[in-house]
Every structure is written in C-alpha cells, then in structure tokens.
C-alpha positions in Angstrom: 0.0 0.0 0.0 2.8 2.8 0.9 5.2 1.4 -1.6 3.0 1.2 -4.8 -0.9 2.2 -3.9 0.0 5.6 -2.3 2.4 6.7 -5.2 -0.3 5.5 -7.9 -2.8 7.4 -5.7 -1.0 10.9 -5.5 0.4 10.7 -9.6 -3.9 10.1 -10.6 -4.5 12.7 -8.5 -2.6 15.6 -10.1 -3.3 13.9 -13.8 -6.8 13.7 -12.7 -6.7 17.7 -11.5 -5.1 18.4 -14.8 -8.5 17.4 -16.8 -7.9 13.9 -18.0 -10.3 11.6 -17.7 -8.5 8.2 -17.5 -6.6 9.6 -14.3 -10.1 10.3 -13.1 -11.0 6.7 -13.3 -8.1 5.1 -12.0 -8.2 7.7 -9.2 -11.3 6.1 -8.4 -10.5 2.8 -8.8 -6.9 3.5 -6.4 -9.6 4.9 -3.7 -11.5 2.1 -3.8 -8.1 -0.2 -3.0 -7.3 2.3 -0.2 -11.4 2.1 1.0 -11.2 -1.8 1.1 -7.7 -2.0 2.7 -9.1 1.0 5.6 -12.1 -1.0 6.1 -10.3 -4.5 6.7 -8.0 -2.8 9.2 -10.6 -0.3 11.4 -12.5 -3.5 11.8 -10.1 -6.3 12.0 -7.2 -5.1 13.3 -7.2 -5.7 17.4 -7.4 -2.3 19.3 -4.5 -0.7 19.7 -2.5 2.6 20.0 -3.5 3.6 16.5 -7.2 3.0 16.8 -7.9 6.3 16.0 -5.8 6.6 13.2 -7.8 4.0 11.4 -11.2 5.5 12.2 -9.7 8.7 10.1 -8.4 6.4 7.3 -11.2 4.7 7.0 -13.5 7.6 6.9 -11.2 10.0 4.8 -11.0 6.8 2.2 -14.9 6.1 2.6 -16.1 9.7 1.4 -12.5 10.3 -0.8 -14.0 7.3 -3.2 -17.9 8.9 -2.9 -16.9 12.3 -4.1 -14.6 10.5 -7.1 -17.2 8.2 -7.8 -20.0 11.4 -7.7 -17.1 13.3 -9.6 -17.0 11.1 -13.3 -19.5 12.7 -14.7 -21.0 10.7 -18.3 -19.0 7.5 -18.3 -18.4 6.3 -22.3 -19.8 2.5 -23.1 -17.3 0.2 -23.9 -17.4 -1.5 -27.5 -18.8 -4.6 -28.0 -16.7 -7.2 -28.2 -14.9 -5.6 -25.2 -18.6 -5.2 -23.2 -18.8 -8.8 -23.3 -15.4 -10.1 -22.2 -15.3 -7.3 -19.5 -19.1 -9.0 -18.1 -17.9 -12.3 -18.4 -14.9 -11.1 -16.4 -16.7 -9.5 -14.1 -18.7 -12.4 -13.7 -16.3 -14.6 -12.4 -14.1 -12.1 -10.3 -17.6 -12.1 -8.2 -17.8 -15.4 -8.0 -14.1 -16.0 -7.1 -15.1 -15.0 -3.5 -16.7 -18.1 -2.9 -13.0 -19.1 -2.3 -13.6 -18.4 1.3 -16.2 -21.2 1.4 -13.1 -23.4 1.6 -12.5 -22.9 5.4 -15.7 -21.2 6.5 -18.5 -24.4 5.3 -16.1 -27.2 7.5 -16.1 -24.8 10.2 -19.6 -23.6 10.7 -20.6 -27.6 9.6 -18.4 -28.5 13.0 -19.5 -25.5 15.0 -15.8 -23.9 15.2 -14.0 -21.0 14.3 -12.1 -21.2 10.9 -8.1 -22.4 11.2 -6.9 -19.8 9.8 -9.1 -16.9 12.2 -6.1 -16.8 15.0 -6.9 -14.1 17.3 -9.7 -11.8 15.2 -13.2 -12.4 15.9 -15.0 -12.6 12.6 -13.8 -13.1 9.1 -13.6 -9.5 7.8 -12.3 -10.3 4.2 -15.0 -12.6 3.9 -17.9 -10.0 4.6 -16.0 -7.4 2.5 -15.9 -9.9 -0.6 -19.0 -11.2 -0.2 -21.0 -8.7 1.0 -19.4 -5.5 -1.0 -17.3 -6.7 -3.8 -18.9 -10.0 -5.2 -22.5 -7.7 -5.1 -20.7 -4.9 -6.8 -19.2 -7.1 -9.6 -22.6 -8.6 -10.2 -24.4 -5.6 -10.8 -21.7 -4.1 -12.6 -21.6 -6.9 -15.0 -25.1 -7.1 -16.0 -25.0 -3.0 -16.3 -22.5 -3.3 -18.3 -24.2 -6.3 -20.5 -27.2 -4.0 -20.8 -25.4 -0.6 -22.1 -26.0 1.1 -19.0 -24.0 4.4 -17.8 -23.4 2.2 -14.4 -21.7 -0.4 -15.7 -19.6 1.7 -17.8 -19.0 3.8 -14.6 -18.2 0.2 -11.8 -16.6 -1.4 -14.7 -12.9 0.2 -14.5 -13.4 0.9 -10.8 -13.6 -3.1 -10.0 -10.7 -3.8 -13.0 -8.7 -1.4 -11.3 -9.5 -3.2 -7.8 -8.9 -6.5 -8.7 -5.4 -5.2 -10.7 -4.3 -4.3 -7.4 -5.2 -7.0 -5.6 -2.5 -9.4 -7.0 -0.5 -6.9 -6.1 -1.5 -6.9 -2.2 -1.6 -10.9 -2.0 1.8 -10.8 -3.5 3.0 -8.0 -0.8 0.9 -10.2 2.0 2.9 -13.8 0.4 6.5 -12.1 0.7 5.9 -10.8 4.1 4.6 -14.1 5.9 8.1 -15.3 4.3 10.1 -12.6 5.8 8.4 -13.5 8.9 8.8 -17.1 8.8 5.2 -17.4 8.6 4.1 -21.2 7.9 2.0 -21.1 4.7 1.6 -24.2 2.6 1.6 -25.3 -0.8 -2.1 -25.8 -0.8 -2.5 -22.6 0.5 -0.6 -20.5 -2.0 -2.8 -22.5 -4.7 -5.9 -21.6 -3.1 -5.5 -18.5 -2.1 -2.9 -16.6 -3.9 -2.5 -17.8 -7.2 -6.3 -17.5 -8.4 -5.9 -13.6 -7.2 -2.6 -13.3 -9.5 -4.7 -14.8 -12.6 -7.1 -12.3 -12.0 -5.0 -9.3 -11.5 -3.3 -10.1 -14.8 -6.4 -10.4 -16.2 -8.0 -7.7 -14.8 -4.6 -5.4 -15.6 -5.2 -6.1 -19.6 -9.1 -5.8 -19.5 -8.5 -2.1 -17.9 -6.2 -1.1 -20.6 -8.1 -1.9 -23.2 -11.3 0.2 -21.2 -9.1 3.3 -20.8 -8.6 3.5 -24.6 -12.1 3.6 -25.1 -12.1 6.6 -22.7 -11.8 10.3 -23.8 -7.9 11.0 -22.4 -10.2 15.0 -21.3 
C-alpha cells in the first residue's frame, strides 16, 4: 500500500486535477483499493495505539472514493466485443469469492472458528468480498451487458481493484516469508494464485477500457 498504492494514488491525482479523464477513473479505482484496505483494518485489526488513526483512514478513504465516484461525470460505453469479455470477467471475479467457502462451510458444519481466524473475531475479508465486492461485480456486470452508464462507470473501478489485488496478495505472500510465517503449498494454490490470474487479467481488461475513454 505505501510502496505502490500511495504513489499511484498521488500521480492520478494531479493527472486527474489536470483534466484527463483516464486519471479520473483510476483515481477512483486506487480509492476504492485504499477504501477496502481501511475498512479491513478499522474493523479487524485488534485495538491498539492507532485506533484512532484507522477511524480517520477509514472515513477520509470512505467519502475520498464517494466524491470521485460522484465526480465522473458521463462515463463512455465500452465496445462490443470488449462489453462482453469485460461482463464475463466481471462475472467470475464475483464469484471468485466463494473461495472463502473453503475454510468457513467445515467450520460452521463443525460449529468452530475457521483455522486460519487466529486471534480476530469474525472473518472481515469474507464480509468485505461477499457482502461489497462479489454484489458490486454482479451488478456491474449485468449494467454493463445492458449498455448502461453504471456499468460503464463500476466497470474500470472493480478492474482497477482487482489489478491491485494481486499486487496486495503478493506483498501479504513475501511478508509471511520474511516473517517465517508457515504457509503451505495448498494454501498458495488456493489462495494466492487464483488472485494473481485475476489481477493479470484484470490489468489487460483495464487497458483496453481506458482506450475507449476520452484522455479529457
């Protein structure tokens, strides 16, 4: 997040303040990385020290993304063949959340908190996914099946999440091996190498979008 996120973030912001479009959308889409990452920590990080500096990140990042979202103004539909590959996408990046169901069915099925829960109380990625993004790639993908200025607006938003997020499973991977952290190969197939397929794709799908955007 502080070594690529925040740079991305600040250089969209001052293309975006210079009138072009594009920057406008990836700001966007770079707020709604930092939204999802403040939410996951104000509500699943223990309390600590620097409570209080997650309730500000959280809320700055909550009403940042509203006013860029708010802020688009007439998003341009994407071409044809593009509108279909970018739904089917869509589609399945929704559905990829069901990933979760891997640890959480066994442990509600034995009436236990899931292995990998540790210390936190509640599976926050899970409600994010579920309840936020896998929703918000549904509807985007049948707005954007049916030529409507929604999906057209969601659409490079959610590419420009889900580019990112092979990004942050990457950073999370390197990390639990700099820490020793005991992560097996099952694991890394489940849970990080799905999310690298997607980014790519995802990465390539919001190219090809931006073209078909106005650069002002």
């Amino acid at each position: 997040m502080l070594l690529i996120a925040l740079p991305l973030l600040l250089r969209f912001l001052f293309q975006a303040k210079d009138g072009s479009r594009r920057a406008g959308v990836l700001l966007t889409g770079m707020l709604a990385v930092f939204l999802y990452n403040a939410a996951s920590t104000v509500f699943g990080v223990a309390f600590n020290p620097l409570f209080p500096l997650y309730v500000i990140y959280f809320s700055v990042s909550l009403y940042a993304f509203a006013l860029a979202l708010s802020s688009q103004g007439r998003s341009t539909p994407l071409p044809d063949p593009l509108r279909k590959t970018v739904t089917v996408f869509l589609f399945l990046s929704g559905l990829s959340t069901a990933v979760w169901l891997v640890e959480i069915v066994p442990a509600l099925l034995e009436n236990r908190a899931p292995d990998t829960l540790a210390h936190y109380t509640t599976e926050v990625t899970a409600i994010l996914d579920w309840g936020i993004v896998a929703p918000a790639c549904f509807i985007a993908g049948l707005s954007v099946l049916r030529r409507r200025p929604l999906g057209a607006m969601l659409a490079p938003v959610l590419l420009d999440l889900m580019t990112m997020v092979g990004i942050i499973v990457s950073g999370q991977r390197i990390m639990q091996a700099l820490v020793n952290a005991s992560v097996s190969s099952t694991e890394t197939a489940v849970y990080v190498l799905p999310f690298l397929i997607l980014s790519a794709a995802a990465a390539w799908l919001l190219r090809r979008s931006l073209a078909a955007i106005p650069s002002s």
